[in-house]
C-alpha positions as CSV (number, residue, x, y, z in Angstrom):
1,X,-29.6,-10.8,5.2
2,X,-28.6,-7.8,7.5
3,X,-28.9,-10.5,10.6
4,X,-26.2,-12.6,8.8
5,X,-24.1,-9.1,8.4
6,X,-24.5,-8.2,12.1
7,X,-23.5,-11.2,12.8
8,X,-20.4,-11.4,10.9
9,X,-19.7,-8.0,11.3
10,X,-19.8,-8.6,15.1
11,X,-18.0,-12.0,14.8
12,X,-15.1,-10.1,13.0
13,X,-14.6,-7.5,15.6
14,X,-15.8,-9.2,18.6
15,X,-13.3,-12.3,17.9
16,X,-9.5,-12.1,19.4
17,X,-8.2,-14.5,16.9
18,X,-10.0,-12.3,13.3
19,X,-9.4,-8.9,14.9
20,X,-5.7,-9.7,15.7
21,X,-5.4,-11.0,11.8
22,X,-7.6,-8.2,10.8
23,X,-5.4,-5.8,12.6
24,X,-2.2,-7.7,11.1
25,X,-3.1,-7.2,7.9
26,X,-3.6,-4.1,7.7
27,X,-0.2,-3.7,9.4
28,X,1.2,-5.1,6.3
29,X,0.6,-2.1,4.4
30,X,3.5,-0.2,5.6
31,X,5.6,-2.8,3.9
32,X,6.2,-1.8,0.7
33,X,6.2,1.8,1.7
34,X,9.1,1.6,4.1
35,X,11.0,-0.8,2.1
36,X,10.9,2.5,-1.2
37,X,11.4,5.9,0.9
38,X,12.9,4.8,4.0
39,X,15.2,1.8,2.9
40,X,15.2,2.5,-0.9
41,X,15.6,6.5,-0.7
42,X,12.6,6.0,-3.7
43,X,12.2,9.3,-5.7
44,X,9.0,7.6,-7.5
45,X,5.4,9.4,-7.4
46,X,2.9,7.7,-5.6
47,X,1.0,6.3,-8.3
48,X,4.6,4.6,-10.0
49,X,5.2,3.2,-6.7
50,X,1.4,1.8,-7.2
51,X,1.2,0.5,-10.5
52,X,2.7,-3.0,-9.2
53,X,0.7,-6.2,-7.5
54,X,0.1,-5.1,-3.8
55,X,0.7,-7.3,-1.1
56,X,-2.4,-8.4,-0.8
57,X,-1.5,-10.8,-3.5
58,X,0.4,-13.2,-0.5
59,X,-1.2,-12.3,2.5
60,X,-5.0,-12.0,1.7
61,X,-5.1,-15.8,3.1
62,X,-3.7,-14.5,6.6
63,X,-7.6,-13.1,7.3
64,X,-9.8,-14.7,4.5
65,X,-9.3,-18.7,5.2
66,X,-10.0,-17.9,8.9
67,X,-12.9,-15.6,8.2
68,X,-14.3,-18.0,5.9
69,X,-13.2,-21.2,8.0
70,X,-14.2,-20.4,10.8
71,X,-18.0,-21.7,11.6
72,X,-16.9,-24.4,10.3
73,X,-14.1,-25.8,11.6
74,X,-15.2,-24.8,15.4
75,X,-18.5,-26.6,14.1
76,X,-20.6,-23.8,16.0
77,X,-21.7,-23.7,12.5
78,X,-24.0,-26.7,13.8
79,X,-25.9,-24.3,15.9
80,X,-26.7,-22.3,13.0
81,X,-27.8,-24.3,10.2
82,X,-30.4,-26.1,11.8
83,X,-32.2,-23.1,12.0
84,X,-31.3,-21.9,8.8
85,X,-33.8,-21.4,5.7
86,X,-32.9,-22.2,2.2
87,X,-32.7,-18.2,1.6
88,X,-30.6,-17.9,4.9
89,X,-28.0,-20.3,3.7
90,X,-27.7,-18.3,0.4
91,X,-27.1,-14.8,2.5
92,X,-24.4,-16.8,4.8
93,X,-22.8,-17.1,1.7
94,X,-23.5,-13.8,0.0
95,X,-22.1,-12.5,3.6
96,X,-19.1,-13.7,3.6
97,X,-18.4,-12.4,0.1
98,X,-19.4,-8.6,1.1
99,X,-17.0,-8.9,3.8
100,X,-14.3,-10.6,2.0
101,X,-14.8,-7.5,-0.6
102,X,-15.0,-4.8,1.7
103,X,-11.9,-6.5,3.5
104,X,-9.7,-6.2,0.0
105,X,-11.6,-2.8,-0.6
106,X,-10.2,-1.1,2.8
107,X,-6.7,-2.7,2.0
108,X,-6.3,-0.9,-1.2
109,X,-7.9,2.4,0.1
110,X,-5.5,2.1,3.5
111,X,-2.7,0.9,0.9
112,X,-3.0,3.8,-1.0
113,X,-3.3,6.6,1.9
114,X,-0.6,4.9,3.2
115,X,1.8,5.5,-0.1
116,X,0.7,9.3,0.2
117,X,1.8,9.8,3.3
118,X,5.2,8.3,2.9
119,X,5.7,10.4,-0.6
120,X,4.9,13.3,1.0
121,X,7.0,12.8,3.8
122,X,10.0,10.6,2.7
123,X,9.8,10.4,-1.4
124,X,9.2,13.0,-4.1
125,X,6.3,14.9,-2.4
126,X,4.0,13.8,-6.0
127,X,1.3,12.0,-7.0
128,X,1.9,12.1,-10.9
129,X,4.5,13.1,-13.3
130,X,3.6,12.8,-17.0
131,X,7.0,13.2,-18.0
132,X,8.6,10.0,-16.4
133,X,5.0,7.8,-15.7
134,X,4.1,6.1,-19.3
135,X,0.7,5.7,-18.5
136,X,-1.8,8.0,-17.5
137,X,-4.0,8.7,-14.3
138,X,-6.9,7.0,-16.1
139,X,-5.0,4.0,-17.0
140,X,-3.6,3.7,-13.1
141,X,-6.7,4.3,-11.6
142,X,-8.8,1.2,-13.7
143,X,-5.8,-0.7,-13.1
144,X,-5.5,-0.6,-9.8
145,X,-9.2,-0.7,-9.5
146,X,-8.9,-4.3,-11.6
147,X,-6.3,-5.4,-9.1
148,X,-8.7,-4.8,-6.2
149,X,-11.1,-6.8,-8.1
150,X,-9.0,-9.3,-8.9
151,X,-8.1,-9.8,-5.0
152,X,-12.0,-9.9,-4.7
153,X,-12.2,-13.0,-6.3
154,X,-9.2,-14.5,-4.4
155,X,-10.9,-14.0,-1.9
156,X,-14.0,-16.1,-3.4
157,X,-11.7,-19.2,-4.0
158,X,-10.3,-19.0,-0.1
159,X,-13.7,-19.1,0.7
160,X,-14.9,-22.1,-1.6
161,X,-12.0,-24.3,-0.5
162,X,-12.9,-23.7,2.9
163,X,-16.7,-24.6,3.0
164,X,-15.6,-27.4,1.1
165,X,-12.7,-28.6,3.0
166,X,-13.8,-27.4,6.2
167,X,-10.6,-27.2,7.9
168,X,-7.9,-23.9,7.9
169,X,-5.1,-25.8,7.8
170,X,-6.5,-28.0,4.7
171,X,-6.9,-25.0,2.8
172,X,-3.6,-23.5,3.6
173,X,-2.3,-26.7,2.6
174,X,-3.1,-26.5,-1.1
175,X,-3.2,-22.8,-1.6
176,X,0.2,-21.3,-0.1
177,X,2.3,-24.0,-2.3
178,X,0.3,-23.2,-5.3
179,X,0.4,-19.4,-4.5
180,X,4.0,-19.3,-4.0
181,X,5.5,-21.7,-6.2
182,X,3.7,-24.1,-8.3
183,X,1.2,-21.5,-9.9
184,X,4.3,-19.9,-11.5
185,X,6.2,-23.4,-12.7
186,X,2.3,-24.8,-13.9
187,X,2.0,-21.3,-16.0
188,X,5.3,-21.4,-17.1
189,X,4.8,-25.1,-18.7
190,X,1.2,-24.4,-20.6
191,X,2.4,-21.4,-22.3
192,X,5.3,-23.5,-23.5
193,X,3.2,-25.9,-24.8
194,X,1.0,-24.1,-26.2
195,X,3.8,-21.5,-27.4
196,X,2.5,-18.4,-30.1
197,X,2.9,-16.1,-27.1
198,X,0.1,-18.1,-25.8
199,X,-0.4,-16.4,-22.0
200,X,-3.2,-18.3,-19.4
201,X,-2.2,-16.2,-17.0
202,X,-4.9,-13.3,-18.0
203,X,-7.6,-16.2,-17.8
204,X,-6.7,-17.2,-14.0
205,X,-6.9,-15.4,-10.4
206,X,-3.4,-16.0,-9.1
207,X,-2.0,-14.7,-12.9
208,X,-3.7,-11.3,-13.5
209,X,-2.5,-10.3,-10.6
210,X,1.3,-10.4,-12.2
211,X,0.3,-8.5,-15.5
212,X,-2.5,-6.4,-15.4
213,X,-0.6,-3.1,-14.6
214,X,0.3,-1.9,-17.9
215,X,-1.7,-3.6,-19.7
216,X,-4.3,-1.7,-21.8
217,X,-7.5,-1.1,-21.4
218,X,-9.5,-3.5,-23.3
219,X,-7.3,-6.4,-21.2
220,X,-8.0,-4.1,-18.0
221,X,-12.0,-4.9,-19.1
222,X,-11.2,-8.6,-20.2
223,X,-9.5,-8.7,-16.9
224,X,-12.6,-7.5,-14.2
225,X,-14.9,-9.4,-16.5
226,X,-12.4,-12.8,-16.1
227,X,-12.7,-11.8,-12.2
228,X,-16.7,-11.1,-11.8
229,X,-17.1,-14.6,-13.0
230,X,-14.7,-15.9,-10.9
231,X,-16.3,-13.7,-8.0
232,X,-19.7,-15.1,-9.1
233,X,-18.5,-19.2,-9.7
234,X,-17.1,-19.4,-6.1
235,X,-20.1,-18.2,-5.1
236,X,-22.5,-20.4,-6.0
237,X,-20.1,-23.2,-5.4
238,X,-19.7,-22.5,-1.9
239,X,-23.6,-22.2,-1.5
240,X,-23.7,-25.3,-3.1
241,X,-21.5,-26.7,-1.1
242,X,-22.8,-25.2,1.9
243,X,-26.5,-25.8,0.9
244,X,-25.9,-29.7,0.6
245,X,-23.3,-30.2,3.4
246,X,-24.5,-32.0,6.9
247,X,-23.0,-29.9,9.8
């Protein structure tokens, strides 16, 4: 297992094309920030400013489908599996998810550090005010916890599609249309036909990302729970996947 990790690991940081995304990403975090104090004049605290889905939401495929892709579609993945035990080919898999988690975790941390800075130095200079935030520290802090979660799994389903389709552009295909656009009209039409309030966006990736601040916390649970399974689903699908495939 901690071959497979030095591998990636080095594969991530040794590669122009992941490094560049990698670095891109990251860049993506000023964003918001500079759109609330500098544009905005925002006199929010940091944790207001935070209690909304990060951007991670719509660019997490930038790095993921290329990280996860990547082997694949170059088909130096060929070189690899050959040699490849049955327990190797189930820490390739479990490899790419650490990475993909650590990935989303360091874009919340840097996201967060990030929204400090620029309150301290362009906003309201304060983390929390009880007296205009309607929730409380706990509440943020699990929420935005389940959102990083939530991003983790995401990150699970780029990487299924792309053992299983093999090719970036295949994946990007399917998922920016649904991300962007039809996930919001194909909610829209099931909770109309189900109507009673009826909401399946708490029971899918792309829709807990759009209610799960301010929600409560026995949905902040339901939520992380809905997303470990997710997380653990792609998982063994894309072992599966990977495990049966001919490179």
């Amino acid at each position: 297992m901690l071959k497979i990790l030095r591998f990636d690991f080095y594969k991530i940081f040794h590669s122009k094309v992941l490094l560049g995304l990698l670095i891109f990403t990251f860049c993506c975090t000023l964003i918001n920030p500079v759109l609330s104090y500098v544009i905005n004049d925002s006199t929010s605290t940091v944790y207001s400013n935070l209690m909304q889905p990060n951007i991670l939401f719509g660019i997490l495929w930038i790095f993921a489908v290329p990280f996860a892709a990547k082997d694949i579609s170059s088909n130096y993945v060929k070189n690899l599996v050959p040699s490849y035990s049955e327990k190797d080919k189930v820490f390739y898999i479990l490899s790419k998810v650490v990475y993909i988690v650590l990935f989303c975790l360091a874009f919340m941390l840097l996201s967060f550090l990030v929204e400090i800075v620029f309150n301290y130095i362009f906003g309201a200079k304060c983390m929390y005010d009880p007296a205009q935030d309607n929730f409380t520290v706990g509440q943020f802090y699990l929420q935005y916890i389940c959102g990083f979660w939530n991003y983790a799994a995401m990150g699970t389903l780029f990487l299924f599609l792309s053992v299983l389709l093999k090719k970036e552009y295949i994946v990007l295909i399917i998922v920016l249309p649904y991300l962007f656009i039809l996930s919001s009209l194909l909610y829209g039409a099931v909770n109309a036909l189900v109507g009673d309030g009826f909401s399946i966006e708490k029971y899918t990736i792309f829709g807990i990302d759009r209610i799960v601040y301010y929600s409560s916390l026995k949905e902040s649970w339901s939520y992380i729970l809905t997303s470990t399974c997710y997380i653990a689903v792609f998982s063994v699908l894309s072992w599966l996947v990977f495990r049966k495939r001919s490179f």
